[in-house]
C-alpha positions in Angstrom: 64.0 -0.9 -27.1 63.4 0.6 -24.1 62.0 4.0 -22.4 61.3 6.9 -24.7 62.7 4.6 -27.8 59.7 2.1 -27.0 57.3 5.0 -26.7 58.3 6.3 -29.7 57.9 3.3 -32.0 54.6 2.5 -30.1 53.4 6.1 -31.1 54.3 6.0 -35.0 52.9 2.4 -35.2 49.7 3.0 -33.1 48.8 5.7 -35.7 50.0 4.1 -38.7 48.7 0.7 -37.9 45.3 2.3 -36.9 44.6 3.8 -40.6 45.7 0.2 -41.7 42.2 -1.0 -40.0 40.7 0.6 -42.8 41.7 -2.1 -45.1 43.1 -2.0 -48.6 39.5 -1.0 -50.1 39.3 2.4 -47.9 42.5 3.1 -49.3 41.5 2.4 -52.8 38.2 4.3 -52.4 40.7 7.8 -51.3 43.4 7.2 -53.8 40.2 6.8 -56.7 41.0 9.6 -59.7 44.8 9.0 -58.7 47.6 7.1 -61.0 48.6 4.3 -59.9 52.3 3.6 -58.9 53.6 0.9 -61.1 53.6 -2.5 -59.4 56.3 -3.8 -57.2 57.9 -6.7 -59.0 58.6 -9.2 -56.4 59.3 -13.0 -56.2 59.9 -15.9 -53.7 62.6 -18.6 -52.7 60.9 -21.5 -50.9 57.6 -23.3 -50.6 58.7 -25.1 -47.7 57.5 -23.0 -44.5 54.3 -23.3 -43.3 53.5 -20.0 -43.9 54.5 -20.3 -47.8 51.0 -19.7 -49.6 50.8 -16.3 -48.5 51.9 -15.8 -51.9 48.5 -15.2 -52.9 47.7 -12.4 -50.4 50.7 -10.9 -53.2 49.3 -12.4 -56.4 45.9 -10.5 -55.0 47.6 -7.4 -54.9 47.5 -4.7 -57.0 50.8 -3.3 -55.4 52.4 -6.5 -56.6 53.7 -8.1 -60.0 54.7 -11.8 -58.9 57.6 -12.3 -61.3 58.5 -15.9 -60.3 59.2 -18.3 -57.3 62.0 -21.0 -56.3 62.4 -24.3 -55.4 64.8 -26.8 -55.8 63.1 -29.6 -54.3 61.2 -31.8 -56.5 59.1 -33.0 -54.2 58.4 -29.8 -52.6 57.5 -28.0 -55.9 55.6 -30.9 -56.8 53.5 -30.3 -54.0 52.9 -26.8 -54.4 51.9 -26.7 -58.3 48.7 -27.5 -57.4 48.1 -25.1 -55.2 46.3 -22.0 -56.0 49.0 -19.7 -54.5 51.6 -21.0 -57.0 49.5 -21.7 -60.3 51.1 -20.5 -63.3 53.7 -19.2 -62.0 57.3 -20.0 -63.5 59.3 -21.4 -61.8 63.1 -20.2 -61.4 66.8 -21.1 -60.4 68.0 -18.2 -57.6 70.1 -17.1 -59.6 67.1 -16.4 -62.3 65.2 -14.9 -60.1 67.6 -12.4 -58.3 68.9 -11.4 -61.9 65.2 -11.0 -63.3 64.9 -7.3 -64.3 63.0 -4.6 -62.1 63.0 -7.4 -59.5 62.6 -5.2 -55.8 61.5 -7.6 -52.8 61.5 -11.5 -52.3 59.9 -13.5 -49.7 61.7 -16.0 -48.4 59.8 -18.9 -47.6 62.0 -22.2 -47.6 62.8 -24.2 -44.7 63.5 -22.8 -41.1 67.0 -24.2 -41.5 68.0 -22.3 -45.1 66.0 -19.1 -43.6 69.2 -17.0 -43.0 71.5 -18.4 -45.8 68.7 -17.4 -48.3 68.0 -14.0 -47.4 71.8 -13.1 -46.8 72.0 -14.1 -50.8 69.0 -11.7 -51.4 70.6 -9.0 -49.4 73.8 -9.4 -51.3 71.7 -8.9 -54.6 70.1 -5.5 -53.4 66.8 -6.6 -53.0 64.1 -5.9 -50.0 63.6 -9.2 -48.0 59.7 -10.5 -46.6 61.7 -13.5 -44.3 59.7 -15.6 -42.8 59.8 -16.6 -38.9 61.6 -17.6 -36.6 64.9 -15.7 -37.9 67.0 -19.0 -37.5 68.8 -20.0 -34.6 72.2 -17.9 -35.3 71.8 -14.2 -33.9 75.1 -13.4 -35.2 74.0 -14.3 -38.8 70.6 -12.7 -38.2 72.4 -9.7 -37.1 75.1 -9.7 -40.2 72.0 -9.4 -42.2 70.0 -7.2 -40.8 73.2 -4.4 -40.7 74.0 -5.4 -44.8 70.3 -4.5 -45.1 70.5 -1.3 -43.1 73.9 -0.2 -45.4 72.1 -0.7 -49.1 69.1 0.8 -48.0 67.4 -1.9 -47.7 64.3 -3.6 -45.6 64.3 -7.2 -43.7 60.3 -7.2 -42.5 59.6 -10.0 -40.6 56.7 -12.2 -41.4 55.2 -12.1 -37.5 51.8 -12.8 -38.5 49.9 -11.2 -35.4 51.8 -7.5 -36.0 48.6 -6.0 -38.3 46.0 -7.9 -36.5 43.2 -5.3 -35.7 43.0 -6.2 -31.8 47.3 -5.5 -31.8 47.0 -2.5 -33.4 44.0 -1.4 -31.4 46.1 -2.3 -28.0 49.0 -0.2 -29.8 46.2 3.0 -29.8 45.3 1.8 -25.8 48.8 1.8 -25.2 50.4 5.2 -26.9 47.3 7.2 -25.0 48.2 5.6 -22.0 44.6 4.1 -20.8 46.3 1.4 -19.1 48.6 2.9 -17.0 52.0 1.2 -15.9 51.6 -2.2 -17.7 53.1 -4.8 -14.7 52.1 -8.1 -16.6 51.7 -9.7 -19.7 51.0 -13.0 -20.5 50.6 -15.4 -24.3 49.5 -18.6 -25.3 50.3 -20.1 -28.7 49.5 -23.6 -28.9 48.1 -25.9 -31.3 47.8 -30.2 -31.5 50.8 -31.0 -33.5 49.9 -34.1 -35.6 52.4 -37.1 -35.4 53.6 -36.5 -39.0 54.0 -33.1 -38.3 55.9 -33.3 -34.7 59.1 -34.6 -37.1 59.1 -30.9 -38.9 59.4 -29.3 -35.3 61.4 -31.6 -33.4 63.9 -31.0 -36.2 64.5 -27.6 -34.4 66.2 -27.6 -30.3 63.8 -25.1 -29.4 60.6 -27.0 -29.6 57.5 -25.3 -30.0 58.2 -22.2 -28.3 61.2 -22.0 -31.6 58.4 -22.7 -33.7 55.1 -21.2 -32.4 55.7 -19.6 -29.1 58.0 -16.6 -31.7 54.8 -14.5 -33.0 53.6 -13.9 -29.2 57.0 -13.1 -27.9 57.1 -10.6 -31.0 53.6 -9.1 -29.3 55.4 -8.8 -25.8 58.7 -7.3 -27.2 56.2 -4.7 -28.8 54.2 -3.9 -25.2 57.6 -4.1 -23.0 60.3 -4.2 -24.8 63.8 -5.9 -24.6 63.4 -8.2 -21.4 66.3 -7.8 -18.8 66.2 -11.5 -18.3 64.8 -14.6 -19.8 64.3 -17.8 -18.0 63.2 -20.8 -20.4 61.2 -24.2 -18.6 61.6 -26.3 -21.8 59.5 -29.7 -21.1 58.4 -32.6 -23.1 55.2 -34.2 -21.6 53.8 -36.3 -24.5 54.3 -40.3 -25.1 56.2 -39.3 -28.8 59.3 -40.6 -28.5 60.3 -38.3 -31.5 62.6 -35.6 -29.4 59.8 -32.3 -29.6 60.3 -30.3 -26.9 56.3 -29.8 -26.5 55.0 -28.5 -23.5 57.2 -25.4 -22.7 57.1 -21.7 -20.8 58.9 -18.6 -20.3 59.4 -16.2 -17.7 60.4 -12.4 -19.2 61.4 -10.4 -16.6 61.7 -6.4 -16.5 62.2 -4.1 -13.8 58.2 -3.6 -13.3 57.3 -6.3 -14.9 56.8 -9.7 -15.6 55.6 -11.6 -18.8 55.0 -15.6 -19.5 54.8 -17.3 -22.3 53.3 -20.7 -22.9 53.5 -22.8 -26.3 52.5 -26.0 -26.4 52.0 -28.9 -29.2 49.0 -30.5 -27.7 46.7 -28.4 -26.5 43.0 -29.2 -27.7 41.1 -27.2 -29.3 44.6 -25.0 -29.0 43.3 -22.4 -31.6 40.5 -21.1 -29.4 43.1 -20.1 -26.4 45.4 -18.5 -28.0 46.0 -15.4 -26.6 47.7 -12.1 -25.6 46.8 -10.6 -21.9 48.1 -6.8 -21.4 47.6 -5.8 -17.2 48.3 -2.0 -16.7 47.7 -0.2 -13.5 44.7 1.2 -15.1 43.1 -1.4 -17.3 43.7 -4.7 -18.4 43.3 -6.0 -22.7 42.7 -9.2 -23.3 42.8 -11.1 -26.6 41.0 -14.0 -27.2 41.6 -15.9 -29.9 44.4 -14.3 -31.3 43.7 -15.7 -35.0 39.5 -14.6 -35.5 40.5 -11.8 -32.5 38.1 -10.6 -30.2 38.5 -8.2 -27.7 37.6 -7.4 -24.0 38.8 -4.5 -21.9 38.3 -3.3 -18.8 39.1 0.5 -17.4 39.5 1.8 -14.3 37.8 5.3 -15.8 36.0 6.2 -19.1 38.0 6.8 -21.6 37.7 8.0 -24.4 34.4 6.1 -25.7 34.8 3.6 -23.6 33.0 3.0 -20.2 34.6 2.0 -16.8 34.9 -1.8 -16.2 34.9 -4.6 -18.5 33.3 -4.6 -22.0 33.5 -6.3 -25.3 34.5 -4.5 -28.0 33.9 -5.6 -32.2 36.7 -5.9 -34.5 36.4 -6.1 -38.0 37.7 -9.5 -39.8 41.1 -10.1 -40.4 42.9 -11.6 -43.4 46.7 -12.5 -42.4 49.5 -10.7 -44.6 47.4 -8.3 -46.0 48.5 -5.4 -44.3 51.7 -6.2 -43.9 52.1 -6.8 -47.7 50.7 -3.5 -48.3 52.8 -2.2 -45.8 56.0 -3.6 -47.4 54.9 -1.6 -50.7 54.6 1.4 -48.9 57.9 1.4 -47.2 60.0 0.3 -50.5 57.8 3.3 -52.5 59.3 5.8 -49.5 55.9 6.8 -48.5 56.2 6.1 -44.9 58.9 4.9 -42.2 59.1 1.3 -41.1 56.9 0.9 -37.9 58.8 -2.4 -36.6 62.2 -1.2 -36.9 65.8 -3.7 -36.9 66.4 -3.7 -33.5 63.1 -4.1 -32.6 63.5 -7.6 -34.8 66.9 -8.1 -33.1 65.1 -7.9 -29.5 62.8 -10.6 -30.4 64.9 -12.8 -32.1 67.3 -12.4 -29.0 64.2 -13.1 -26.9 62.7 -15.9 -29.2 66.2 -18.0 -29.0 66.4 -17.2 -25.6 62.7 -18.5 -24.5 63.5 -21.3 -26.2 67.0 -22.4 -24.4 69.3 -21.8 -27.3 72.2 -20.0 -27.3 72.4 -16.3 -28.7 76.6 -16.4 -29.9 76.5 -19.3 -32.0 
């Protein structure tokens, strides 16, 4: 995306995402007297990602009927049936599932590695996809996928978890009315301590943490700049594991006005705190920090709007990850609004995500 095409998407989602502040019981409290639409029936392949239990953010839902999930790993199921997200569900073959009647949308939520194969099957059987990030590590694939999707009519959302956070949609609304002027630098941090049991999981994957963590900020600074002209990837490794993790790494994005870094590290103490997204215009800066519980400070170089000149904090309301975008998803597939992170926005951050991350984009 770039020029008016950026623009544009920032406009529809600025004012979109903005009403989605409201949460799902403003909406509930306008639609009161109306009927209903009938639930979406959905279901999910996987319990292996990290990001797996936001199954319950659906089972909460009254947009959703949860019809049945998937897992062929013993161990992995095991795991999961005592977990809250996943009790009393039944559990289903693929092949059950994707057959199971009025069936619409699945989340795919196995491991990073069957990511791609698993939602090409649910493409191929007509259903909307929730996939999970990072979109694998074959663009070509990715790409295949996202164009059967785009020919049956169908929607791939990504699961980026920071894309309805109220301090990113708020910098959408900064950004459409143009408060910070010519935006010249961005920067991100997403890092964490990766326990030793856990630094297998990742180091499984060439592209280290920046593959595993570093994706959901580099989806914020595709959505501020766009497509970068040119990525340059500093993979490192500065721990004493001798497991392989690429752990400490950066990335310079590079635009013709504009510069961006990216940082994503796997030992960072206390790495939850500083994780953040920095937006420098010529007329303001927006900082995030912490991206997860977000808070907010902004500086202008002129009131605006009810804003003062300078630097001053500003309140956000709690955030609950998946929510929106779950009740996005049911919006979209009931035709009641547009998608507001279209495919090739996806396809830029993919591209940049692989790229950041020293892997190759043809393979």
């Amino acid at each position: 995306m770039e020029g008016m095409d950026r623009r544009t998407v920032i406009r529809r989602a600025g004012g979109l995402l903005a009403a989605s502040m409201l949460g799902d019981r403003a909406r509930a409290g306008q639609d009161a007297g109306r009927t209903r639409p009938p639930r979406i029936k959905i279901g999910q392949i996987g319990v292996g990602h990290a990001h797996a239990d936001k199954l319950e953010v659906y089972r909460n839902s009254e947009d959703y009927e949860v019809v049945g999930v998937v897992e062929p790993d013993d161990r992995l199921r095991e795991r999961a049936g005592s977990k809250e997200a996943f009790r009393d569900l039944p559990w289903m073959t693929r092949e059950q599932l994707l057959a199971a009647p009025g069936l619409q949308a699945v989340l795919v939520e196995t491991r990073v590695r069957d990511l791609l194969d698993t939602a090409e099957a649910v493409v191929d059987a007509g259903k909307h996809v929730h996939l999970d990030k990072p979109a694998g590590e074959s663009l070509p694939q990715y790409r295949r996928i996202l164009d059967a999707a785009a020919g049956k009519r169908l929607w791939v959302q990504m699961g980026y978890m920071y894309r309805y956070n109220p301090a990113v949609v708020l910098l959408r609304e900064v950004l459409e009315r143009g408060w910070l002027g010519e935006v010249f630098e961005v920067h991100a941090v997403m890092s964490k301590v990766v326990e030793p049991a856990a630094r297998a999981e990742f180091a499984a994957y060439r592209g280290g943490t920046m593959f595993e963590l570093g994706c959901h900020v580099i989806d914020l600074v595709v959505g501020v700049l766009g497509a970068p002209s040119k990525v340059t990837p500093f993979p490192r490794r500065a721990s004493r594991f001798d497991d392989g993790l690429l752990d400490n790494m950066l990335a310079v994005f590079e635009y013709p006005s504009a510069t961006a870094t990216v940082r994503s590290t796997a030992l960072e103490v206390e790495g939850f705190a500083r994780r953040h997204l920095t937006v420098c215009g010529s007329e303001g800066t927006f900082h995030i920090q912490p991206l997860d519980d977000p808070a907010v400070r902004v500086a202008f170089s002129a009131p605006r709007g009810s804003y003062r000149k300078g630097y001053q904090d500003v309140t956000l309301p709690k955030y609950t990850r998946y929510v929106d975008d779950a009740a996005d998803m049911a919006r979209v597939i009931r035709g009641e609004k547009e998608i507001d992170f279209p495919p090739r926005h996806d396809l830029a951050v993919q591209t940049a995500v692989l790229e950041a991350s020293g892997l190759p984009t043809d393979a």
